[in-house]
N, C-alpha and C positions, 0 to 999 in steps of 0.2 A: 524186307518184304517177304510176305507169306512163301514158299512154292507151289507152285502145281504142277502136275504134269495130265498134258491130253495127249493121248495115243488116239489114233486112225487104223483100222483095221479095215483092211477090205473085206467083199462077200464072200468070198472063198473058204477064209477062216471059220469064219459064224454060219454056217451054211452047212457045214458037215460036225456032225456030233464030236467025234474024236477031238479036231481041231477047238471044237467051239469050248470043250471042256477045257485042256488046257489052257486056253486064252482067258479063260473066267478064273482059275485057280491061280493063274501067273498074276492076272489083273488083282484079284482080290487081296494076294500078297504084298502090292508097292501100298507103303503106306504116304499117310498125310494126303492131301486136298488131291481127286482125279477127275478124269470128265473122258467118255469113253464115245467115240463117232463112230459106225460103223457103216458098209455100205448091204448090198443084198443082192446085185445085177443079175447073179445067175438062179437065184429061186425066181426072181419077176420075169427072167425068159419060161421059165420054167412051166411056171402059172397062166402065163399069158399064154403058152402053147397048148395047155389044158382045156382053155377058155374059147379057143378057136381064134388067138389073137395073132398077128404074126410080128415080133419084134424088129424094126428097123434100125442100125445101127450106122452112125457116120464115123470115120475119124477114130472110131472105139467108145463116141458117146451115141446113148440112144435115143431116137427120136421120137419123143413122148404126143402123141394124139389125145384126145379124150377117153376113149375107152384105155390105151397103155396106164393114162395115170391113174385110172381108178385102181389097177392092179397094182402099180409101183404104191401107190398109198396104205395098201389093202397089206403088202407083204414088209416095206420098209418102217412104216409106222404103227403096221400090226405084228403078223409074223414073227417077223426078225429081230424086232427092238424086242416086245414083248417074252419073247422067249429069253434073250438074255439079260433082263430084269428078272426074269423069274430065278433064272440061273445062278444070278449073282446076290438073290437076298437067300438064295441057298446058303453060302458061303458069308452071310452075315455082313454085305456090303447093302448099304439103305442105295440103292440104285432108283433112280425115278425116268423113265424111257420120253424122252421130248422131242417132238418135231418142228418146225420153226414158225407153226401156228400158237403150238401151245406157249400162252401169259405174253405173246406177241413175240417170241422168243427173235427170230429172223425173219426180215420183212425183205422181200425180193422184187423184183422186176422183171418180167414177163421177156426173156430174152430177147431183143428186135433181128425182125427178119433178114439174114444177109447173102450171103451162099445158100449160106442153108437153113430150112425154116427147123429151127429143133421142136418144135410146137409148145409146150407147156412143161419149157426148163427155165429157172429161176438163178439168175444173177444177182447175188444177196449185198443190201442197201444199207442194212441197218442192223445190228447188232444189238439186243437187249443186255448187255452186259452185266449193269446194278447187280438186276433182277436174279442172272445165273450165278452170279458172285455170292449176293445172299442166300439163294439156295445151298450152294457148297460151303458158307461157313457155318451153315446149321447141319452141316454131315451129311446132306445128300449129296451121291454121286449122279450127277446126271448123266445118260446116257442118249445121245442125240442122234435120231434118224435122217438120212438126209433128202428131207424132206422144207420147204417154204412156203411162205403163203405170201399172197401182194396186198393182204391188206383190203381186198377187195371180194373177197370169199372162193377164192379159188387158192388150191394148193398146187405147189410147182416140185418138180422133181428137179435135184440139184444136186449135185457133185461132191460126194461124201469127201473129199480131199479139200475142194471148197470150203465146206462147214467147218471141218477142222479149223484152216486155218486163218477163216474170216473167226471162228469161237475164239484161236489163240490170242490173236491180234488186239481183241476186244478186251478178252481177261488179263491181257499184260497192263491192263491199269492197276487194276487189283493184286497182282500176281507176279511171282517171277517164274515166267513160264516155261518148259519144256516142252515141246512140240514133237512126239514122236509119230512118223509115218513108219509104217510095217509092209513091206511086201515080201517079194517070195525070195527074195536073197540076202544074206548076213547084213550085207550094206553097199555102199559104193563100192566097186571092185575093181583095180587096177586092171584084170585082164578077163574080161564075160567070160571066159572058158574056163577060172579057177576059183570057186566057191569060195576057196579059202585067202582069196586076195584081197581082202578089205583094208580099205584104206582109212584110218582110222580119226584121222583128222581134215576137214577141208577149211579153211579160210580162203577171203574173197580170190585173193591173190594165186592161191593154188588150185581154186576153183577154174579163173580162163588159164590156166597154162594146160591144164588137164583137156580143156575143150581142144584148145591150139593143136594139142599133141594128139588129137582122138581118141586119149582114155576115155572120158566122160563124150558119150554119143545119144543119138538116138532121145526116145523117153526121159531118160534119167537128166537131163540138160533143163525141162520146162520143171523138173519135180527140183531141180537145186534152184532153180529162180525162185520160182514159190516159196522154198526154205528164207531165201534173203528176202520177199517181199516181208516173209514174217518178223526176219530179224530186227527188217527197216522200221519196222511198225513196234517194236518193242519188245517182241517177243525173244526171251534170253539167248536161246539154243533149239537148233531141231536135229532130231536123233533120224539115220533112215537105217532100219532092221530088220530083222526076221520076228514076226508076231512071237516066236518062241525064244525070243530071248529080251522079250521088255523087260524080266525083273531083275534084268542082271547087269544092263546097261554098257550089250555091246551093240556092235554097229558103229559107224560111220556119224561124229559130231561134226554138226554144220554149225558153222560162226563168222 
């Protein structure tokens, strides 16, 4: 079976030039079949503060009203994507920028009211896989905002780590997939205070002893579950690293 590899980058990255360049020059280097998710959170605080809008945040997720999503739409499926498609056919990658509106790509469900009403954030149903399979064996790189639609004409803001790996889960039909998550440290770390303590391997097994023991805490526990919902679903391997080091494949393999 073919490879692929999708990397998830959060907004922080793409959001400040410096970083956004090397992430395009590192991306544009891994070769063979990619597909690039990115998020945008702090330019939409950003815009929305511009706008007179005031962002509400629960949990670390933000709670989308009507007027937040025009703005989440406006910067995640314009902005943000669009500047790094432009970035990346700099550098000779055919990048094409998709939200989960565009050719029906992700079709979500309108989250239900529980604790908390998140207003118009999207729990994604359905996966157009074919469709993004064919796109990538005709050389395009897609680039996916994370952005949803229900199928109903409204678009839902949705959890760029979500898309990812609802995207991974779907192309492991097609694909022997690599799932890389990127955040702000090399990878899983034996001790939060040593940078340099990555642990370079996790299987299931050394995964709960690490909980047991309170290495793995906090955050990083819901992001290794999600790693195995993917692996459960087919997807090969998921890498978690430092955006600046996807072309060199360090970090922390989850399996």
């Amino acid at each position: 079976m073919e490879k692929l590899i999708l990397i998830k980058v959060g907004g922080k990255i793409v959001e400040e030039e410096e970083t956004l360049r090397q992430l395009l020059n590192d991306f544009a280097a891994i070769e063979g079949y990619k597909v690039l998710v990115h998020g945008g959170g702090r330019s939409a605080t950003k815009l929305a503060a511009q706008l007179g809008i005031e962002s509400k945040m629960v949990n670390g997720r933000r709670i989308t009203d009507a007027e937040t999503l025009k703005v989440v739409t406006m910067v995640y499926g314009g902005l943000v994507n669009k500047n790094i498609v432009a970035g990346l056919q700099a550098l000779g990658v055919n990048a094409l920028g998709l939200t989960g509106a565009d050719m029906n790509l992700m079709r979500s469900d309108k989250r239900p009211v529980a604790e908390v009403d998140y207003g118009f954030v999207g729990d994604v149903k359905e996966v157009n896989a074919d469709l993004l399979a064919s796109l990538i064996h005709q050389g395009i790189v897609p680039v996916l905002a994370p952005l949803t639609h229900d199928k109903q004409g409204h678009m839902l803001n949705t959890n760029a780590d979500t898309i990812a790996g609802e995207a991974a889960k779907a192309l492991a039909k097609h694909f022997e997939v690599t799932l890389v998550f990127c955040f702000e440290k090399k990878g899983v770390l034996r001790d939060e205070k040593d940078d340099e303590s990555v642990i370079p391997e996790i299987d299931r097994i050394a995964f709960r002893e690490y909980v047991e023991q309170g290495i793995i805490q906090g955050g990083m526990i819901p992001k290794l579950e999600n790693a195995y919902q993917a692996i459960d679903a087919g997807v090969k391997q998921v890498i978690i690293t430092q955006a600046s080091e996807i072309h060199q494949g360090k970090g922390t393999r989850v399996f």
